[in-house]
BALOBA-1460 file (C-alpha; in Angstrom, 3 decimals):
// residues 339
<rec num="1" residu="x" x="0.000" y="0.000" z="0.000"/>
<rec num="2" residu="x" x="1.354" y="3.422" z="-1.124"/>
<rec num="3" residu="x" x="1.297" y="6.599" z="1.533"/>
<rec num="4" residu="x" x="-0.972" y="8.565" z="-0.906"/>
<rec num="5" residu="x" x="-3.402" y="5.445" z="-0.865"/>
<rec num="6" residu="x" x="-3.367" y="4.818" z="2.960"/>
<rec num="7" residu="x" x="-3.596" y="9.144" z="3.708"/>
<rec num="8" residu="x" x="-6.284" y="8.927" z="1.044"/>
<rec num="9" residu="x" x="-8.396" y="6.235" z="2.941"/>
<rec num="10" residu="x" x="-7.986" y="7.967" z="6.501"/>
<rec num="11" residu="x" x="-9.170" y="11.263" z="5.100"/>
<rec num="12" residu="x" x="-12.218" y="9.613" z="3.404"/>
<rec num="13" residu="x" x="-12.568" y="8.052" z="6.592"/>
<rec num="14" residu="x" x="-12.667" y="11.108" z="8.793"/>
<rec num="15" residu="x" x="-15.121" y="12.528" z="6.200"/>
<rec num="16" residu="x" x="-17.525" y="9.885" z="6.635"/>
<rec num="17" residu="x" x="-16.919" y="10.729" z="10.470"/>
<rec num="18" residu="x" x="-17.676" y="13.888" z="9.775"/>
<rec num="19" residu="x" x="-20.944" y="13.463" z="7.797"/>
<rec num="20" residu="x" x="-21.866" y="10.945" z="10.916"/>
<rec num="21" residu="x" x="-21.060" y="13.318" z="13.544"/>
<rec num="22" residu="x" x="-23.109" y="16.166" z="11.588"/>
<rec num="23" residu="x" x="-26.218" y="13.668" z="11.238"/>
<rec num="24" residu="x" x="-26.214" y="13.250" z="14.720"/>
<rec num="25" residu="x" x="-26.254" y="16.353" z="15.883"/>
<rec num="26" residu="x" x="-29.213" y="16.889" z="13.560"/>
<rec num="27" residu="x" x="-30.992" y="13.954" z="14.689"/>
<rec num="28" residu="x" x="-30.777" y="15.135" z="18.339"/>
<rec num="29" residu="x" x="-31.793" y="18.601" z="17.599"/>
<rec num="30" residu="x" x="-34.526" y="17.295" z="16.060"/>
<rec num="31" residu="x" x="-35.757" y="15.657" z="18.988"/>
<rec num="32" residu="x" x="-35.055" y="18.466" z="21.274"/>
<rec num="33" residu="x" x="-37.556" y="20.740" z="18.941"/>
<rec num="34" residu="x" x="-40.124" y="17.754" z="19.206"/>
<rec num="35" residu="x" x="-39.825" y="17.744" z="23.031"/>
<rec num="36" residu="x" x="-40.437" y="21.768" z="22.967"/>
<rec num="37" residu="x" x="-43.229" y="20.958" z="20.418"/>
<rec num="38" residu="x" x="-44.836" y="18.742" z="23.092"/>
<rec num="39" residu="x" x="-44.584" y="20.824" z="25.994"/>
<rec num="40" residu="x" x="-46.149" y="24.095" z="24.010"/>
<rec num="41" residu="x" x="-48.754" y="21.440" z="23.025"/>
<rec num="42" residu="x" x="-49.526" y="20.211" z="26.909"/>
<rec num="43" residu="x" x="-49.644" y="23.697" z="27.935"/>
<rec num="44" residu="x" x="-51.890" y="24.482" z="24.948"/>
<rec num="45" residu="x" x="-54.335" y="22.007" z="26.552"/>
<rec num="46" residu="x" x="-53.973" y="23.102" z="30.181"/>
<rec num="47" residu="x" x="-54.872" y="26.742" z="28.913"/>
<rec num="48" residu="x" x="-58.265" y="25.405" z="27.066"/>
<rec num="49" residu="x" x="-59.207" y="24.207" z="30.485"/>
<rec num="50" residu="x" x="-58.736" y="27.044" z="32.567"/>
<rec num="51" residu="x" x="-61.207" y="28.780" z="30.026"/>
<rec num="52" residu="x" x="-64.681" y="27.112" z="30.115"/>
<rec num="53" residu="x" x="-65.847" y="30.074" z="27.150"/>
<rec num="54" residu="x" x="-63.441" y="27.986" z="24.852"/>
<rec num="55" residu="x" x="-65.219" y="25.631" z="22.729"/>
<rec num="56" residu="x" x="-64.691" y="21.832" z="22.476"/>
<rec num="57" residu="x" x="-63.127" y="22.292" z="19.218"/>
<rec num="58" residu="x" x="-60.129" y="24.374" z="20.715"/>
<rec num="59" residu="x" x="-59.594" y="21.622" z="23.051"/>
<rec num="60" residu="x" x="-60.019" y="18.448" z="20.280"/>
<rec num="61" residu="x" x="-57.488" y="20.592" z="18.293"/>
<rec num="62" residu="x" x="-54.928" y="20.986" z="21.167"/>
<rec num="63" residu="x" x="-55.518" y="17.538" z="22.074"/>
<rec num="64" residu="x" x="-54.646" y="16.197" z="18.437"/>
<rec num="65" residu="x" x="-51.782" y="18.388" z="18.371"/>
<rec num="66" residu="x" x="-50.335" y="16.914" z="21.355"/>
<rec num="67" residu="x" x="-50.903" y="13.563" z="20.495"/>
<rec num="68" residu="x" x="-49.464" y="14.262" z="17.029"/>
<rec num="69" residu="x" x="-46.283" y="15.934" z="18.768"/>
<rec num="70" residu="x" x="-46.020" y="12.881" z="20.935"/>
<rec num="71" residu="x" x="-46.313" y="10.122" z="18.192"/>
<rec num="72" residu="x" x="-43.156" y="12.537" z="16.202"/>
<rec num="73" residu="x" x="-41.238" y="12.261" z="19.554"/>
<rec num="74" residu="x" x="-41.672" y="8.532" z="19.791"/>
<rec num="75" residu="x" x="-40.872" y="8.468" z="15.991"/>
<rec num="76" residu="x" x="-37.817" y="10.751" z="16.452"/>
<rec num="77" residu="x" x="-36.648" y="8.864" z="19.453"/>
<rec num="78" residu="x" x="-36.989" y="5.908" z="17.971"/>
<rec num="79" residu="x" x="-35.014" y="6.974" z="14.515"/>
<rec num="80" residu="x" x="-32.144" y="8.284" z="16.742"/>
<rec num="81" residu="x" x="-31.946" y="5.149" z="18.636"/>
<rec num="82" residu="x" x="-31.601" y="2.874" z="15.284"/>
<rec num="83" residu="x" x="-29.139" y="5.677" z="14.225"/>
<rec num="84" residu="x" x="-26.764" y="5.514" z="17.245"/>
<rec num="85" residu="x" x="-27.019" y="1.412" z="17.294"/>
<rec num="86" residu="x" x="-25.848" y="1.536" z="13.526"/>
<rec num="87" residu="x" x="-22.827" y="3.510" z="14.232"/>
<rec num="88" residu="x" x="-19.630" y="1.854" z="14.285"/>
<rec num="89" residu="x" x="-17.922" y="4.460" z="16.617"/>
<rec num="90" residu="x" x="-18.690" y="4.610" z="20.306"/>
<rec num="91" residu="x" x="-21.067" y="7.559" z="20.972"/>
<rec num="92" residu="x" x="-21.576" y="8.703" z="24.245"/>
<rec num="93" residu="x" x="-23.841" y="11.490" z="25.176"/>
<rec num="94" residu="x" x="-23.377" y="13.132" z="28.941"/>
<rec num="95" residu="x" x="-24.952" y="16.397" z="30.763"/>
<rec num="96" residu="x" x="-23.019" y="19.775" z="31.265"/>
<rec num="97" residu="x" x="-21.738" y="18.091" z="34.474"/>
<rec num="98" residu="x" x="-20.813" y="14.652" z="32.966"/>
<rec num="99" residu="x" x="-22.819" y="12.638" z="33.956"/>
<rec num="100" residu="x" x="-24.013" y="9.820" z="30.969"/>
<rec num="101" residu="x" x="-27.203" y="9.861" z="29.708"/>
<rec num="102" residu="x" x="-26.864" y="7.428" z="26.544"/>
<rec num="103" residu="x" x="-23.957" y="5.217" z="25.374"/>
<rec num="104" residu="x" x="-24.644" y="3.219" z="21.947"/>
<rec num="105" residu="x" x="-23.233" y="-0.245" z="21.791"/>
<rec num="106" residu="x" x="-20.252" y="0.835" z="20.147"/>
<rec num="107" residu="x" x="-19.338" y="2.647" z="23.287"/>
<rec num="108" residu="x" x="-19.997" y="-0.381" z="25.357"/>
<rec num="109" residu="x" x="-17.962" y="-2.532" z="23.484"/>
<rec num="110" residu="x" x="-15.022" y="-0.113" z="23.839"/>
<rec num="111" residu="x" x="-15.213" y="0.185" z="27.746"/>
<rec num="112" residu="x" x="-16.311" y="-3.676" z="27.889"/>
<rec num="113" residu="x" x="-19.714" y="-2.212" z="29.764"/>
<rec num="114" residu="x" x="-23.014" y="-4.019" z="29.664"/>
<rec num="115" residu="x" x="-25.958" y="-1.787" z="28.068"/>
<rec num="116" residu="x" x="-27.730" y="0.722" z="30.683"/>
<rec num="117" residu="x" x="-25.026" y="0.281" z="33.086"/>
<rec num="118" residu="x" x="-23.454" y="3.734" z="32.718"/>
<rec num="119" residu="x" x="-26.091" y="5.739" z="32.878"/>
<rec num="120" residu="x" x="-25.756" y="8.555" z="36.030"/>
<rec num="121" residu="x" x="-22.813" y="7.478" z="36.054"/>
<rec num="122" residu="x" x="-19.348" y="10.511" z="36.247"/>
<rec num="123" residu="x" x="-18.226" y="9.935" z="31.987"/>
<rec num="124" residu="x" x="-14.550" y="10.719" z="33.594"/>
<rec num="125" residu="x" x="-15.397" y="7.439" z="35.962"/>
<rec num="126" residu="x" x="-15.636" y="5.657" z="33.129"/>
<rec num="127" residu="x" x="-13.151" y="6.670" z="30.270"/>
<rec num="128" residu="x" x="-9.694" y="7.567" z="31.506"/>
<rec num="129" residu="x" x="-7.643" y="9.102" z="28.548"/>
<rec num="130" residu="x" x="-4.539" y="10.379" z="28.879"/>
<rec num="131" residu="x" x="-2.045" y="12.082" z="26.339"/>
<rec num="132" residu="x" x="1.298" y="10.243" z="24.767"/>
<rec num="133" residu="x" x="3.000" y="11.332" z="28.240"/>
<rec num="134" residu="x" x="0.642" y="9.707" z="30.212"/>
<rec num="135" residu="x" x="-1.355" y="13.083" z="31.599"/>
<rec num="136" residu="x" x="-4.673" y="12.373" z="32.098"/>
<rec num="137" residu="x" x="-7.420" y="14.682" z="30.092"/>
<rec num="138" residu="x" x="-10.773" y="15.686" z="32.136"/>
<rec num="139" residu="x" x="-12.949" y="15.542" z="29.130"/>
<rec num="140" residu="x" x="-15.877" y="17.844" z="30.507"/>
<rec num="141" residu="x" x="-13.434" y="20.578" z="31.672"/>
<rec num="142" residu="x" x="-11.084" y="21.049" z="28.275"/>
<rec num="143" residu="x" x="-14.642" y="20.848" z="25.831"/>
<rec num="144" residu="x" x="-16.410" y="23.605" z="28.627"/>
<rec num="145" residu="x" x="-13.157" y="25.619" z="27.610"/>
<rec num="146" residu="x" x="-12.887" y="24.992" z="24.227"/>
<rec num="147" residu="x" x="-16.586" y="24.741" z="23.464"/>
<rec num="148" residu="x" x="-16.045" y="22.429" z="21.043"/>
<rec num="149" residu="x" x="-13.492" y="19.878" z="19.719"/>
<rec num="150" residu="x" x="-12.956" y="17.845" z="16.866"/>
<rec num="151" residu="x" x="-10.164" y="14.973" z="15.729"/>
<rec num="152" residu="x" x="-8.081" y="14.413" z="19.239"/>
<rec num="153" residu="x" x="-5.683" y="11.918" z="19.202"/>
<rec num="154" residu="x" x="-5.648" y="10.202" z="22.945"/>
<rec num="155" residu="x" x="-4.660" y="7.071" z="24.488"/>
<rec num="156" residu="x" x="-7.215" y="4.727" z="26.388"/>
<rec num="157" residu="x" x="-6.826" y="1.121" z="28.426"/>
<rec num="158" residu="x" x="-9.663" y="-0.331" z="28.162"/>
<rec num="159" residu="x" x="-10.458" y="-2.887" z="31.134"/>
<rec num="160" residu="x" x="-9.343" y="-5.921" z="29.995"/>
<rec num="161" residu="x" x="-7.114" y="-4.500" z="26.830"/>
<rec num="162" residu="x" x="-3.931" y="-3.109" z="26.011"/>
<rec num="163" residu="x" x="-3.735" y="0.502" z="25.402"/>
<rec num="164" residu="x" x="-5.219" y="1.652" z="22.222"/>
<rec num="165" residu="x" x="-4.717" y="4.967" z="20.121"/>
<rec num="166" residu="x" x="-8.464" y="6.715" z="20.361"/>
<rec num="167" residu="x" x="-9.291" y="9.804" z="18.237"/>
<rec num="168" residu="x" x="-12.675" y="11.638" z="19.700"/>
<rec num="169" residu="x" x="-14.360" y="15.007" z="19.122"/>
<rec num="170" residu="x" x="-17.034" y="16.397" z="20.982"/>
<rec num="171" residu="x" x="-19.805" y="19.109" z="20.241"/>
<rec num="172" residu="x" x="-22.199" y="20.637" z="22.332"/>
<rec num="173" residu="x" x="-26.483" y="19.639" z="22.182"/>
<rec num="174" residu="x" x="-28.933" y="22.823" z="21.949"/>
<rec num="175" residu="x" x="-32.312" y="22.521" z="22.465"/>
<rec num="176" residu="x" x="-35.067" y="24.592" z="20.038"/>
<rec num="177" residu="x" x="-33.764" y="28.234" z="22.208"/>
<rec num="178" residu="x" x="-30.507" y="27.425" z="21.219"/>
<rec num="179" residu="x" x="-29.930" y="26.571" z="24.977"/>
<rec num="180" residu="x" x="-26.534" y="24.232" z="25.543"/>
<rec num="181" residu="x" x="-28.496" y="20.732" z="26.878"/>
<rec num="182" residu="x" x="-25.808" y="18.174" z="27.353"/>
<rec num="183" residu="x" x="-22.149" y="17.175" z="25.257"/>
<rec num="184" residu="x" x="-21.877" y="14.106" z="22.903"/>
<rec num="185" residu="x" x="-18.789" y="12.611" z="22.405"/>
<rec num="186" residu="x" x="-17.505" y="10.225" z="19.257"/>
<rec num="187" residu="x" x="-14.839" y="7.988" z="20.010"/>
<rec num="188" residu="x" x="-13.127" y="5.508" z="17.256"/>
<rec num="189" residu="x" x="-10.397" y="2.985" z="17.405"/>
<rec num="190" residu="x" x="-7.626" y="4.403" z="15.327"/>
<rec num="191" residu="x" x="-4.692" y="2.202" z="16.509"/>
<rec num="192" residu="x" x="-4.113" y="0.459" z="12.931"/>
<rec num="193" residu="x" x="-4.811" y="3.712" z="11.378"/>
<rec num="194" residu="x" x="-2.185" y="5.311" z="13.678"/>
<rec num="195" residu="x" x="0.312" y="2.396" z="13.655"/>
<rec num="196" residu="x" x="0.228" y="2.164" z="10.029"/>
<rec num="197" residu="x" x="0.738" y="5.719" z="9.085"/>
<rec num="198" residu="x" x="4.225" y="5.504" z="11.570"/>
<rec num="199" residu="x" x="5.169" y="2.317" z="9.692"/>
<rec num="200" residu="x" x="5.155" y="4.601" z="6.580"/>
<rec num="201" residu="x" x="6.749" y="7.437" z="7.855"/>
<rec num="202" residu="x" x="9.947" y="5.231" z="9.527"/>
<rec num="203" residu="x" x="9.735" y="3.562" z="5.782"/>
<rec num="204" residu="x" x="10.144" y="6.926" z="4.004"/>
<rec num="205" residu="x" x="13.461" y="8.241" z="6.301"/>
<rec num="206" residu="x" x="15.018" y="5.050" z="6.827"/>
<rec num="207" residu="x" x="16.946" y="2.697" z="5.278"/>
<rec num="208" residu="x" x="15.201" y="-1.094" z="4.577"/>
<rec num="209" residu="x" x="18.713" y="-2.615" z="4.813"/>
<rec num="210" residu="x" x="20.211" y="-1.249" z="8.136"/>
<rec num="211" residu="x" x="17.392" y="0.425" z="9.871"/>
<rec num="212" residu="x" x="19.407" y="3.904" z="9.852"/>
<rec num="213" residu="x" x="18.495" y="7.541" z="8.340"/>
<rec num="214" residu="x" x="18.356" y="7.401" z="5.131"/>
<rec num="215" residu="x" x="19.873" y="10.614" z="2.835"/>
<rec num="216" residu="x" x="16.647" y="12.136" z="2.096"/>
<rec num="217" residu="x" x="16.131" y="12.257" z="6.470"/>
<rec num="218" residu="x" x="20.218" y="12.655" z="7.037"/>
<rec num="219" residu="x" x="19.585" y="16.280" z="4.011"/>
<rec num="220" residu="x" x="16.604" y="17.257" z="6.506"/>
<rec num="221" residu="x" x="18.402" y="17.435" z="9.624"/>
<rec num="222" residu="x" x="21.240" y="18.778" z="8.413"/>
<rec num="223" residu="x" x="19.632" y="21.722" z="7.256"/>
<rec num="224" residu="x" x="17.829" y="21.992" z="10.310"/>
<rec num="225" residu="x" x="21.189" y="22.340" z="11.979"/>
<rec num="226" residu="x" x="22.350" y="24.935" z="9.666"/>
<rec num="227" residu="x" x="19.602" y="26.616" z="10.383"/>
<rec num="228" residu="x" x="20.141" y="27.006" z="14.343"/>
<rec num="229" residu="x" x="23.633" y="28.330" z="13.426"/>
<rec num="230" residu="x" x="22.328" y="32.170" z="14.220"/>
<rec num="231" residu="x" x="23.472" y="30.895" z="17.654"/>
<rec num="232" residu="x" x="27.270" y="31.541" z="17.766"/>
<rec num="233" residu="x" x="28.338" y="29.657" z="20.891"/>
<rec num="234" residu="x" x="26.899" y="26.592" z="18.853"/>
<rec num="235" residu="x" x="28.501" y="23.758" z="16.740"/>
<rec num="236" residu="x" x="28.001" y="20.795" z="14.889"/>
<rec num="237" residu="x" x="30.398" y="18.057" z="13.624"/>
<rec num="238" residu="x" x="29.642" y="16.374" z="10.068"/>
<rec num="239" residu="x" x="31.671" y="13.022" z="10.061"/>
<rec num="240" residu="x" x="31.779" y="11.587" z="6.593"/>
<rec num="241" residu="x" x="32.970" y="7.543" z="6.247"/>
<rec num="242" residu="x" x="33.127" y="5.648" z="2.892"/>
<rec num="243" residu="x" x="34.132" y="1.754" z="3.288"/>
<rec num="244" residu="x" x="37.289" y="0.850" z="1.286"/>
<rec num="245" residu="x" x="36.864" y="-2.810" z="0.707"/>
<rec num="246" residu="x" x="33.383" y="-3.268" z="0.868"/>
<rec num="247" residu="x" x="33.436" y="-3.982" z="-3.145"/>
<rec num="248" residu="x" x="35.743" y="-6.810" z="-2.802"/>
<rec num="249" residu="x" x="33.466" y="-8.395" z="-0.300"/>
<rec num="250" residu="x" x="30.672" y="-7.731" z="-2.690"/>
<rec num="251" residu="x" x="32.485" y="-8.969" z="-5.662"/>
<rec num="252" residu="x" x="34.130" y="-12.081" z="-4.064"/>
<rec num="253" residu="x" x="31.109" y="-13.378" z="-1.812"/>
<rec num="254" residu="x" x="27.920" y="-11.827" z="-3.043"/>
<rec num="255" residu="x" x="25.450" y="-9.614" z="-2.143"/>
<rec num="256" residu="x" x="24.300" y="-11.435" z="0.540"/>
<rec num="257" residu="x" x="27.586" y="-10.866" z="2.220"/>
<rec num="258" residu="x" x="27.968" y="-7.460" z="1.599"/>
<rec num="259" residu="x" x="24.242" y="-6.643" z="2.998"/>
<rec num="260" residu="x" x="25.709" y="-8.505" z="6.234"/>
<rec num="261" residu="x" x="29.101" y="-6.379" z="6.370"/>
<rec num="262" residu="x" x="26.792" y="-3.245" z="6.243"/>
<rec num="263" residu="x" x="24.162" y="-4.413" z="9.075"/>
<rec num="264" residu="x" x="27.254" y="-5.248" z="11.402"/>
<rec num="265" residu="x" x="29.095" y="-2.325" z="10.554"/>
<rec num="266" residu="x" x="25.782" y="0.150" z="11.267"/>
<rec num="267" residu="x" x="25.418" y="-1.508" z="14.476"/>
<rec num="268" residu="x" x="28.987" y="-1.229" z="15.266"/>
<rec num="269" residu="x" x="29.271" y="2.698" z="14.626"/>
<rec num="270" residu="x" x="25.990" y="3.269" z="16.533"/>
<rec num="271" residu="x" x="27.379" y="1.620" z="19.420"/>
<rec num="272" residu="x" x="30.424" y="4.594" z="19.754"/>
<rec num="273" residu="x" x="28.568" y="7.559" z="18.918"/>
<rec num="274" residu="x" x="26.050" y="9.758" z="21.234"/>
<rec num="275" residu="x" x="22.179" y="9.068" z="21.570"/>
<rec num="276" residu="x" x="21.350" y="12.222" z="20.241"/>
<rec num="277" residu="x" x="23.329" y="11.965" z="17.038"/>
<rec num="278" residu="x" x="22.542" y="10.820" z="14.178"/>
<rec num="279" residu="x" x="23.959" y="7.841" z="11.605"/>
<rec num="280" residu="x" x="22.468" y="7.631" z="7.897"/>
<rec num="281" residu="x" x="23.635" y="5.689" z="5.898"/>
<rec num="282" residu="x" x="23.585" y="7.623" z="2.200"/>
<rec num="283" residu="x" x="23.464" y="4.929" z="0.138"/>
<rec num="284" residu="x" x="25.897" y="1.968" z="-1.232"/>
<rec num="285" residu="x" x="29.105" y="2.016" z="1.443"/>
<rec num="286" residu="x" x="28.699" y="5.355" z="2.156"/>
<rec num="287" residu="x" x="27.478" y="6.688" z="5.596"/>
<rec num="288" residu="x" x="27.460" y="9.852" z="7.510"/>
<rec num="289" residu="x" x="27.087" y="11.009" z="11.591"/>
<rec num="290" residu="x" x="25.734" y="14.559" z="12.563"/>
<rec num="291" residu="x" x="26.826" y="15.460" z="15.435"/>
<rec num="292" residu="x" x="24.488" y="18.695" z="17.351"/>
<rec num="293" residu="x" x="25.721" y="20.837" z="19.601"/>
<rec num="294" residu="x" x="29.386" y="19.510" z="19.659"/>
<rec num="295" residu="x" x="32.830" y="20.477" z="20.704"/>
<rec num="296" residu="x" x="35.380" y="20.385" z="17.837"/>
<rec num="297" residu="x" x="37.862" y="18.447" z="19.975"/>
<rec num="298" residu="x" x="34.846" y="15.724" z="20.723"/>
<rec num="299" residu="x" x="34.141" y="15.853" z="17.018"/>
<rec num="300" residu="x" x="37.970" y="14.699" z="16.067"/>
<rec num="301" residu="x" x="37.866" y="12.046" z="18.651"/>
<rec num="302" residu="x" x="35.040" y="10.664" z="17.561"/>
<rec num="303" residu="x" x="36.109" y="10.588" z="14.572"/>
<rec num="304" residu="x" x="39.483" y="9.045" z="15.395"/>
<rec num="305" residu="x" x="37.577" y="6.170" z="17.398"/>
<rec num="306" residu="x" x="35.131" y="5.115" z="14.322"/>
<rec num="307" residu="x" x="37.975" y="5.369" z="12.050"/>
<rec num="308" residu="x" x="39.678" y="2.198" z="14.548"/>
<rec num="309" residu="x" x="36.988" y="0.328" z="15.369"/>
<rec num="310" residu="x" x="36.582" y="-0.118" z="11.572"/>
<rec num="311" residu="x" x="40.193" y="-0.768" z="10.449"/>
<rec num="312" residu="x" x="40.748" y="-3.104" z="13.116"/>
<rec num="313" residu="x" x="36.899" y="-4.806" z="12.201"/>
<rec num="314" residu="x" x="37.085" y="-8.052" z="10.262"/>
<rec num="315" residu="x" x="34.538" y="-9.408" z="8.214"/>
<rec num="316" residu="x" x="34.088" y="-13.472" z="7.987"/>
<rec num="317" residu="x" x="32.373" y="-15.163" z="5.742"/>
<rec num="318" residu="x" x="32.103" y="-18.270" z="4.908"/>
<rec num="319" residu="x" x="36.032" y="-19.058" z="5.945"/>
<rec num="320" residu="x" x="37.198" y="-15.605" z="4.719"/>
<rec num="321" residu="x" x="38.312" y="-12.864" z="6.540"/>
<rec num="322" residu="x" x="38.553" y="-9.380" z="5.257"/>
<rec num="323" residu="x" x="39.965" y="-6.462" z="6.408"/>
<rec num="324" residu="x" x="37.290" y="-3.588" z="5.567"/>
<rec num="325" residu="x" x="38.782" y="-0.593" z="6.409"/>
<rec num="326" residu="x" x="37.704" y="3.329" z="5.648"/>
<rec num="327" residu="x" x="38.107" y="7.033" z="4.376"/>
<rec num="328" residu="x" x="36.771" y="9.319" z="6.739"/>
<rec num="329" residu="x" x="36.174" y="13.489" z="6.097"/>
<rec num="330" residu="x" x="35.356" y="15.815" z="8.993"/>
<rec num="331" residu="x" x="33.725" y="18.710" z="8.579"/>
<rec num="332" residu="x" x="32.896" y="20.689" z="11.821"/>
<rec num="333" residu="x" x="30.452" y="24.328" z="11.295"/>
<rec num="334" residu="x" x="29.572" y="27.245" z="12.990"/>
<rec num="335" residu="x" x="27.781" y="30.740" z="12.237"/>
<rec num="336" residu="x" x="31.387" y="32.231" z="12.635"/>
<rec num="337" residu="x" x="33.683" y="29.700" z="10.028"/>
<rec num="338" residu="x" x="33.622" y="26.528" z="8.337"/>
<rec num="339" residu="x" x="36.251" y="24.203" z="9.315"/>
């Protein structure tokens, strides 16, 4: 699967979310109105009575219109209800204070909860979800601040699950005044989406053979360190390293072989240099470290140390032994000169 398929299929999935979400929040205005409708109907009928002078007619007419607003009601309720069932994301609709008042079977299948339990019940009781550093996120509180949210990407551990990578929105429910009633919330299941779309962004800046930076990733940062160079007291180290033998290996045991030299080799450099720098390899024998924010004495040492570790390497294979061997170039920069 390319990454212009797979960004194609989330975004026609979070329009269909969308289009859900926007259905929903029409259904359930629609009911609110109905409600209102039945109300100005009762009190319709309540003010017949208190007026003997009107006529039976009046009072057959507000009858009928009650009735009629109740039978819409039951019809609206009853459309909403077959609506929120059919959805495959959890939907779960609270008060201003949190507290549930509905939770489709979506929802209960996410939190592993039995239908009707979780009504009056606190929604932050319920559904703990916490950011990628492992802060929890009172639901009620940041929509009441931000009025309204849309596409958050949170973790939640379900009960009896691992954690899973959850993206919800939430919008606020107005009755027919336009009066805030209550806060539904749309939860989905995105962990494949999420996992996948990581799998093609390591795919697209590293390298399939050794698992490093590849050039196009090794160019970005690079750049991004030139960029912080308006900072004179800072420096970086470019260490360039280009195998000498690694042809002969090629050439005299195959590919295989050579694909081996280069995975032991990566894991061999990455073992001597800092956490925080980085290793790419550019392409054939040919790799690169950055290092940020270095001294120029620490850069040359480095330097020195890779430079031993791979002369006094040697490569067996199949009964041979090589000697690899390597050219290395140091380039160390600064807003002030270019050494």
């Amino acid at each position: 699967m390319s990454e212009n398929n797979s960004t194609a299929e989330l975004k026609k999935a979070i329009a269909i979310k969308d289009e859900t979400i926007a259905s929903l929040n029409a259904d359930l205005k629609k009911l609110s109105q109905a409600h209102d409708e039945v109300l100005a109907s009762k009190e319709a009928a309540q003010s017949v009575g208190k007026h003997p002078q009107n006529n039976d007619t009046q009072l057959f007419t507000a009858r009928q219109s009650a009735a009629l607003s109740r039978k819409e009601l039951e019809i609206e309720r009853d459309f909403m209800r077959t609506t929120m069932n059919s959805i495959r994301e959890a939907v779960i609709v609270t008060d201003l204070s949190g507290i549930i008042q509905f939770c489709n079977p979506a929802g209960h299948q996410l939190l592993g909860t039995q239908k009707g339990s979780l009504r009056n019940k606190q929604l932050q009781d319920v559904l703990l979800i916490t950011t990628d550093e492992s802060i929890p996120i009172d639901l009620i509180n940041l929509h009441i601040e931000n009025n309204k949210l849309e596409h958050q990407i949170s973790f939640f551990k379900p009960p009896l699950g691992e954690q899973i990578i959850i993206e919800w929105s939430s919008n606020l429910i107005h009755n027919k005044k336009n009066q805030p009633q209550g806060i539904v919330f749309t939860i989905k299941d995105v962990t494949d989406a999420h996992q996948l779309k990581n799998q093609l962004t390591h795919q697209a800046t590293h390298d399939a053979l050794t698992g490093l930076i590849n050039r196009l990733e090794f160019d970005r940062r690079l750049k991004n360190c030139l960029s912080s160079l308006h900072n004179r007291h800072i420096k970086h180290g470019l260490i360039y390293i280009d195998l000498d033998q690694f042809k002969i290996v090629n050439d005299t045991c195959g590919h295989q072989a050579g694909d081996q030299l280069l995975r032991q080799l990566s894991s061999l450099i990455t073992s001597k240099i800092r956490g925080r720098d980085t290793l790419a390899r550019l392409g054939g024998d040919e790799f690169a470290v950055l290092l940020e924010n270095c001294p120029p004495n620490v850069i040359r040492k480095v330097a020195e140390e890779l430079l031993k570790i791979i002369q006094d390497y040697r490569f067996s294979w199949e009964n041979k032994v090589f000697d690899v061997g390597a050219s290395i170039g140091i380039a160390i920069f600064s807003s002030s000169n270019h050494q």
